[in-house]
C-alpha positions in Angstrom: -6.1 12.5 -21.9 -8.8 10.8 -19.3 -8.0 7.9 -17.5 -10.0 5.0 -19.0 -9.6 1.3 -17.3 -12.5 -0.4 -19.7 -11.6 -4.1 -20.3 -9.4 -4.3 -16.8 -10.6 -6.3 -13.8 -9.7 -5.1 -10.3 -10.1 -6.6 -6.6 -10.3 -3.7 -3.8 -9.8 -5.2 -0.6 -11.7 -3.7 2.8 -14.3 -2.4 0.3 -17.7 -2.5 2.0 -17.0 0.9 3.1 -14.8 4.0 3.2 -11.8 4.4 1.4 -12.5 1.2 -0.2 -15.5 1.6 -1.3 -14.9 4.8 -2.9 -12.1 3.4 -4.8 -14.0 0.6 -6.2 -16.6 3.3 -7.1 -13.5 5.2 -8.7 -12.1 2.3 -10.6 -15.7 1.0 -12.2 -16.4 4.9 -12.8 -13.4 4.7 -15.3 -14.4 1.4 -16.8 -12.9 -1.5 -14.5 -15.1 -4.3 -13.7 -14.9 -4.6 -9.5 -14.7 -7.2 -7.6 -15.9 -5.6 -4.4 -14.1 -7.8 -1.2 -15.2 -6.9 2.5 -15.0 -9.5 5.3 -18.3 -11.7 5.5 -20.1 -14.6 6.8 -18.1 -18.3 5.4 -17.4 -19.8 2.4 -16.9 -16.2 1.1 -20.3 -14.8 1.5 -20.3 -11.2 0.5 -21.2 -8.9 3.8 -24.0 -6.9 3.2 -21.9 -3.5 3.2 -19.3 -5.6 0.0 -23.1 -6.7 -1.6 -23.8 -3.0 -1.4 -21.5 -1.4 -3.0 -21.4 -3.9 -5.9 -24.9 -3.3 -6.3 -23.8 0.5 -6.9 -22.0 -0.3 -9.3 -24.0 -2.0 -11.3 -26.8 0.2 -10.8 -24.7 3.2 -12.4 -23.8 0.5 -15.6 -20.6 -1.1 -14.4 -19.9 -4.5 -13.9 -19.2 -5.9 -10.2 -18.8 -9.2 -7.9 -18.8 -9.2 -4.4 -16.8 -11.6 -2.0 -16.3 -11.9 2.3 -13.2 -13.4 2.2 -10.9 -13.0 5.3 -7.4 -11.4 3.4 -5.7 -13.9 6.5 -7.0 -16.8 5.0 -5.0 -17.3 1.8 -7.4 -20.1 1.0 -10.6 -17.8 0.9 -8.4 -15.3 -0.9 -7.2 -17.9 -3.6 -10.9 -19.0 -3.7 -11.8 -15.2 -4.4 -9.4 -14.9 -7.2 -10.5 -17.8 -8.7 -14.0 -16.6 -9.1 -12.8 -13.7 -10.6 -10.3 -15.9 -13.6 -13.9 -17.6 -14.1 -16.3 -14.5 -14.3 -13.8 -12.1 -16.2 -10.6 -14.5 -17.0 -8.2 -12.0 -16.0 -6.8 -9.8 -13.0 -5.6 -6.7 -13.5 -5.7 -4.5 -11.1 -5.1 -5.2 -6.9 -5.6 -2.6 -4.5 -4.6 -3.9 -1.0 -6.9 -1.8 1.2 -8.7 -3.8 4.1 -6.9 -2.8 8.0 -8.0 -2.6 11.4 -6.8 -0.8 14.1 -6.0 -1.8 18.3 -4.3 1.7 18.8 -2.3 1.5 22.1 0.7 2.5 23.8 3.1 0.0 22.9 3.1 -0.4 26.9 0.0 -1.4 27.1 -0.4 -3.0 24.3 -0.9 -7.1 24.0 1.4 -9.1 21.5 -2.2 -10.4 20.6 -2.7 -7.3 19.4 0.3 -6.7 17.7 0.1 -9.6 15.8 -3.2 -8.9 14.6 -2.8 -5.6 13.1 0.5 -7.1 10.9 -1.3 -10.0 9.9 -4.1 -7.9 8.3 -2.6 -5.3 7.0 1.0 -7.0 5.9 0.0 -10.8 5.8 -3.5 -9.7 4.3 -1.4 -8.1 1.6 0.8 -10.5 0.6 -1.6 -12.9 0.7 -3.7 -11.0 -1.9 -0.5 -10.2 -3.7 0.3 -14.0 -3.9 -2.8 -15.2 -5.1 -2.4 -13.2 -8.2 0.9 -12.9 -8.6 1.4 -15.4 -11.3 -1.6 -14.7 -13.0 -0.3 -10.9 -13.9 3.5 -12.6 -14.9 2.0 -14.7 -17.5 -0.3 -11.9 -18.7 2.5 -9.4 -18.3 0.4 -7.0 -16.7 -0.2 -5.7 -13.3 -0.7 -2.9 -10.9 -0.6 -3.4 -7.5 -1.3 -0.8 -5.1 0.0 -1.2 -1.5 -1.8 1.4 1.9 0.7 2.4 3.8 0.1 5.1 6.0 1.9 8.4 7.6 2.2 6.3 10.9 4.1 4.1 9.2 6.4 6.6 7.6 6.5 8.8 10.2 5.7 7.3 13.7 2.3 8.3 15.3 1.7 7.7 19.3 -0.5 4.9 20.1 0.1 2.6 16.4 3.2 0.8 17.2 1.7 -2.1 15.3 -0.3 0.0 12.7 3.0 1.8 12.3 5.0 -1.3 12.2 2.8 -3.2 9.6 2.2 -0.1 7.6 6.2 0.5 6.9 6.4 -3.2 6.3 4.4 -2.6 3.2 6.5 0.1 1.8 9.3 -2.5 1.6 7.1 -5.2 0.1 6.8 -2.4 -2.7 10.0 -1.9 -2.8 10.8 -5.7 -4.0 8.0 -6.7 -5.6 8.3 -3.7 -7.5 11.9 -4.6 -8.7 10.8 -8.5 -9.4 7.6 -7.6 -11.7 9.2 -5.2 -13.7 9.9 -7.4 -16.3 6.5 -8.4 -16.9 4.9 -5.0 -16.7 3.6 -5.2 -12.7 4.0 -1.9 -11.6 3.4 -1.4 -7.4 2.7 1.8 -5.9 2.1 2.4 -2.2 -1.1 5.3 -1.0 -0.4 6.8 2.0 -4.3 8.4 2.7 -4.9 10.4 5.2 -8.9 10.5 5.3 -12.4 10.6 7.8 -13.5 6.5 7.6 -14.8 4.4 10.1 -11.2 3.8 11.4 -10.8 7.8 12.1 -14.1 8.0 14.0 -13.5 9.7 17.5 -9.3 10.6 16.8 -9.9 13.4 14.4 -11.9 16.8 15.5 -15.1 16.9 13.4 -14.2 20.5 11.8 -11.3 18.1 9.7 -13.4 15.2 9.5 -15.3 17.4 7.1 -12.6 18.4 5.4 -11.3 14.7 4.7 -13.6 12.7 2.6 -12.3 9.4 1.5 -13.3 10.4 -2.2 -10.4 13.0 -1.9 -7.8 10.0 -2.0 -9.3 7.9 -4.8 -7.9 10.0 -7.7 -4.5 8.8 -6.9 -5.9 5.3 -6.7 -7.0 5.4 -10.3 -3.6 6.7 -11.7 -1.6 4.1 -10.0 -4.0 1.6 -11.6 -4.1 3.1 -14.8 -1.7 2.0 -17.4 0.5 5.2 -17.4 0.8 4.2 -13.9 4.7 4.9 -12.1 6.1 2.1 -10.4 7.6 1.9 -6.4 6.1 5.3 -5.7 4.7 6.3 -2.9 2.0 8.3 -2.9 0.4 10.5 -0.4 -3.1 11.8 -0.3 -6.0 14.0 1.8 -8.1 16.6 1.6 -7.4 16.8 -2.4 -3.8 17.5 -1.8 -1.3 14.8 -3.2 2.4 14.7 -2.2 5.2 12.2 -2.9 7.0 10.5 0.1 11.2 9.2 -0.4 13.2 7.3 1.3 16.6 8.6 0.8 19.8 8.0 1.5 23.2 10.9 2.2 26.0 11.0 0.9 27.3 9.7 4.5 31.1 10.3 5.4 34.1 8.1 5.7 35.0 6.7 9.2 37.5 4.0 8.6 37.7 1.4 11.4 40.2 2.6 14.2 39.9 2.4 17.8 37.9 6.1 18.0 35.9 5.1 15.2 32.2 5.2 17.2 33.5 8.2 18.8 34.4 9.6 15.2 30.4 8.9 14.2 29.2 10.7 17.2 31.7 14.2 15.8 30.4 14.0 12.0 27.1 12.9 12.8 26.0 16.2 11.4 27.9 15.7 8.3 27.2 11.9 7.9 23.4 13.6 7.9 23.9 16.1 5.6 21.3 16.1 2.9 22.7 17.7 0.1 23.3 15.2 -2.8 21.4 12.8 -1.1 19.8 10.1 -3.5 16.6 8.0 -3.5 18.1 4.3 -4.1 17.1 2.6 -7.2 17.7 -0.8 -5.4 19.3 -1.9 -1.8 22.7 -2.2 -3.5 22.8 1.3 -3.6 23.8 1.7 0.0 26.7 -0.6 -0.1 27.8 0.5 -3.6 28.2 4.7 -1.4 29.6 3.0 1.2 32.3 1.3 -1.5 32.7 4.7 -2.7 33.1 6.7 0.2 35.3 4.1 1.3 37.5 4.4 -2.0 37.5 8.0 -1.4 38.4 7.9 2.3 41.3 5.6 1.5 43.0 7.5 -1.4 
């Protein structure tokens, strides 16, 4: 059965362009009414790339705002939401989307820096997530997507604080994801790897071809969609889609004597064996082996 998202209302952050743009393009092309939000001029004046793309979407029969707030300012994010609970009276859908990057060496890199990149990509997220937080409990419905990002997951050289900020968002997935269940928010991380104005002049142009930003939006729609998983994460390029863990072994019992550190180093390989190894419904999950293998190692 299609995907159909008529009578919901999303906000895509960073979506004047892109991967943004072409999931705001996805989401209206499956019904959603758009609210289109790319940083602009003050007092939340749409940029003319945010203007742009709503106008798309209207122009192919959909129904879309457009708003230029900062996703730093919680104010002018709280401002944009409201405008939305006025035009549509409702907020389903949240796709936290807008980054920048100051890619270098953590050497050379500036705390300036550093602190930018987290405070747009991890502040500019929970900011977002905040201002329509409460709105989705008391309609017990949300989906939430989170971009995180292979750097984060994996380490890439030259995005400490992409990396750092991009992880950061897997684990505000993680909880929120545990504290909306109850009231039907479901949140979902996209790790996309894809050609956008971000990628311009690090990727060889043969793959830049190959990487089209629409290739990622299909996973966009089905963790918006109401069949939607929750605190998965999601990776996407090229048309391919693959799913991302973070697990946890079955670890070993040390005990703590006196050779204890030197008894980590000799079962190291053990303690990292994979078989049986379990993705954790919860945090608790690590203590509770622990517990266990303590149990075990002292019967």
């Amino acid at each position: 059965m299609a995907i159909r998202l008529d009578g919901r209302m999303a906000i895509v952050t960073g979506a004047g362009g892109g991967l943004g743009r072409c999931h705001a393009l996805a989401l209206a092309e499956r019904g959603a009414k758009v609210m289109v939000n790319d940083l602009g001029g003050a007092d939340g004046k749409p940029s003319e790339a945010a203007e742009k793309v709503a106008e798309e979407i209207r122009a192919a029969g959909g129904e879309a705002m457009a708003h230029g707030a900062s996703v730093t300012d919680f104010e002018a994010v709280t401002d944009m939401v409201s405008q939305v609970m006025k035009q549509w009276g409702r907020v389903d859908i949240l796709v936290n989307n807008a980054g920048i990057l100051r890619d270098k060496t953590f050497a050379k890199m500036s705390l300036e820096d550093f602190r930018l990149v987290l405070d747009v990509h991890l502040m500019g997220a929970v900011n977002c997530s905040k201002a329509v937080w409460d709105i989705m409990r008391e309609q017990q419905y949300g989906r939430i997507v989170m971009t995180t990002s292979s750097s984060g997951l994996y380490g890439n050289f030259g995005q400490s604080n992409y990396g750092a900020a991009k992880m950061a968002l897997v684990g505000l997935m993680q909880t929120l994801s545990l504290e909306g269940a109850k009231f039907d928010i479901r949140v979902n991380s996209l790790a996309p790897t894809a050609a956008t104005q971000m990628t311009q002049g690090i990727l060889p142009e043969e793959i830049l071809k190959k990487m089209g930003p629409e290739n990622v939006s299909p996973g966009v729609v089905f963790l918006c969609s109401e069949e939607a998983p929750t605190r998965v994460i999601l990776a996407a390029g090229a048309g391919s889609f693959e799913r991302a863990h973070i697990t946890l072994t079955k670890g070993r019992y040390i005990g703590l004597g006196p050779d204890a550190a030197d008894q980590v180093a000799a079962q190291f390989e053990a303690i990292s064996d994979r078989s049986g190894e379990q993705v954790p419904e919860s945090g608790g999950a690590q203590g509770a082996q622990e517990l266990q293998n303590a149990s075990g190692g002292q019967a």
